[in-house]
C-alpha positions in Angstrom: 84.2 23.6 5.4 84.9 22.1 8.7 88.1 19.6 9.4 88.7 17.6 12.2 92.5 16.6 12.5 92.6 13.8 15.1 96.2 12.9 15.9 98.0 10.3 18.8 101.1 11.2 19.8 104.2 10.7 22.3 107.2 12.3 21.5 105.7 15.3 19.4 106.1 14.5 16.0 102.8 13.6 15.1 101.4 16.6 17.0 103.8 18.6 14.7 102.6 17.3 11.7 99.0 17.7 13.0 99.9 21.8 13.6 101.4 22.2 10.1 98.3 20.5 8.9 96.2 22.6 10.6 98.4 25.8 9.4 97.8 25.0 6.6 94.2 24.5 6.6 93.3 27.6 8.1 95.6 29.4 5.8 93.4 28.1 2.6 89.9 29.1 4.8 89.2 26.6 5.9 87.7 25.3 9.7 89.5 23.7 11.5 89.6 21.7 15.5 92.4 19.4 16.5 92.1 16.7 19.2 94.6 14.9 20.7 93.7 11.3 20.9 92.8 9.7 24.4 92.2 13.5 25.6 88.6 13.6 26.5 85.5 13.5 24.9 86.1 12.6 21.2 84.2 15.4 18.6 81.8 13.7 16.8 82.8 13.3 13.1 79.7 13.6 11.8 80.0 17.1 12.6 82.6 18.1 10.1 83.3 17.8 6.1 86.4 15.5 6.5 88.2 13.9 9.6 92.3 13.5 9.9 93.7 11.2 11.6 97.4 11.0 12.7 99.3 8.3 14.2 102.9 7.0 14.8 103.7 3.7 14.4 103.8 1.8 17.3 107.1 -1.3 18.0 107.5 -3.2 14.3 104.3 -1.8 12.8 101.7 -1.8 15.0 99.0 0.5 15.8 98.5 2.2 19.0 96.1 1.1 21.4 94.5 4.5 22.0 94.2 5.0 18.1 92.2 1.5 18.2 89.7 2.4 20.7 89.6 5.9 19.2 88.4 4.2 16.0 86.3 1.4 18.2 84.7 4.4 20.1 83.6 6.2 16.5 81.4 3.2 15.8 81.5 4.1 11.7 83.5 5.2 9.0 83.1 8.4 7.8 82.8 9.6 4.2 86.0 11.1 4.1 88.9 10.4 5.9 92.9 11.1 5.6 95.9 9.4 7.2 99.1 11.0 8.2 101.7 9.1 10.1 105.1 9.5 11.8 107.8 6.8 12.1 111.1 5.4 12.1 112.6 3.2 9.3 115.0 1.5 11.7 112.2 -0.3 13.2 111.5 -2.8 10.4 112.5 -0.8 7.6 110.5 0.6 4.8 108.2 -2.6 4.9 106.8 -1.7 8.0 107.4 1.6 7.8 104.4 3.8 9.4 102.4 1.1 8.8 99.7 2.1 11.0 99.1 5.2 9.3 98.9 2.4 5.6 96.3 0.4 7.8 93.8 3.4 8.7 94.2 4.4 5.4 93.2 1.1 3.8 90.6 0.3 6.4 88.9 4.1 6.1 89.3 3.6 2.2 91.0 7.4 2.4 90.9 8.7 -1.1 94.7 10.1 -0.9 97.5 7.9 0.7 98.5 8.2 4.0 101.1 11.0 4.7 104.4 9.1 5.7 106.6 11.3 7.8 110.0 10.0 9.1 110.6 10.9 12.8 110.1 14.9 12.6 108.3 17.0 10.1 111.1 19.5 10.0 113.3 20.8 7.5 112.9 19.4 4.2 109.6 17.2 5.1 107.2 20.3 5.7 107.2 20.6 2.2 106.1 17.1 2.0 103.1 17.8 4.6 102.3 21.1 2.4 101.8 18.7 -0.8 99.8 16.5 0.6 97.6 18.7 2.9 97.0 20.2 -0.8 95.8 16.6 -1.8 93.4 16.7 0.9 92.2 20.0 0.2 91.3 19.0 -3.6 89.6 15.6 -2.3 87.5 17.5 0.1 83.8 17.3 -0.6 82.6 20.9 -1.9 86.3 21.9 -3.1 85.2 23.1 -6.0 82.5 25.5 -4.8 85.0 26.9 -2.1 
């Protein structure tokens, strides 16, 4: 199976979570390419089993401008698609909370919830980006013949 893990990111911590993800990933067999969004030409989607998509959450909830045009540029939604987000609860608390990463998810009707990831994924939160990269493994299509 082939993954694409598409991430946007400023200060690193999305990347992070994109590379543990990714770890991850390969370490269960599966095929894997990361892009960095707004880095060139985008892979196409169609191209891959499942797509990833990681964003941070941009002022009081809003989504990044690159991650708009990233999904503007796609043109459809693909069959399967997983959110993972980095944030802050200090800006707008746990309301708006990597609220981005809760609107891909809704609007790509991702099977799993979106991965919510407080600032860093180090420490005690890798575990949480283990779990769910798990979740995405057992929602992939063809999991069960793997």
């Amino acid at each position: 199976m082939r993954i694409l893990i598409c991430y946007a990111s400023y200060s690193g911590n999305t990347k992070e979570v994109a590379e543990l993800i990714d770890h991850k990933l390969k370490q269960e067999g599966f095929s894997t390419e990361r892009y960095w969004i707004g880095t060139g030409r985008i892979p196409d989607p169609a191209e891959f089993d499942a797509m990833l998509i990681g964003t941070f959450t941009w002022g009081k909830g809003g989504t990044p401008e690159e991650v708009k045009d990233f999904v503007y540029e796609i043109g459809y939604k693909p069959p399967y698609v997983f959110v993972f987000g980095t944030g802050d609860t200090q800006f707008g608390g746990d309301e708006l909370f990597c609220h981005a990463a809760v609107k891909l998810a809704k609007f790509y009707h991702s099977p799993l919830p979106p991965l919510k990831i407080e600032q860093s994924p180090r420490g005690f939160q890798e575990e949480k980006v283990t779990k769910w990269t798990e979740g995405v493994i057992k929602h992939c299509p063809l999991y069960s013949v793997k």
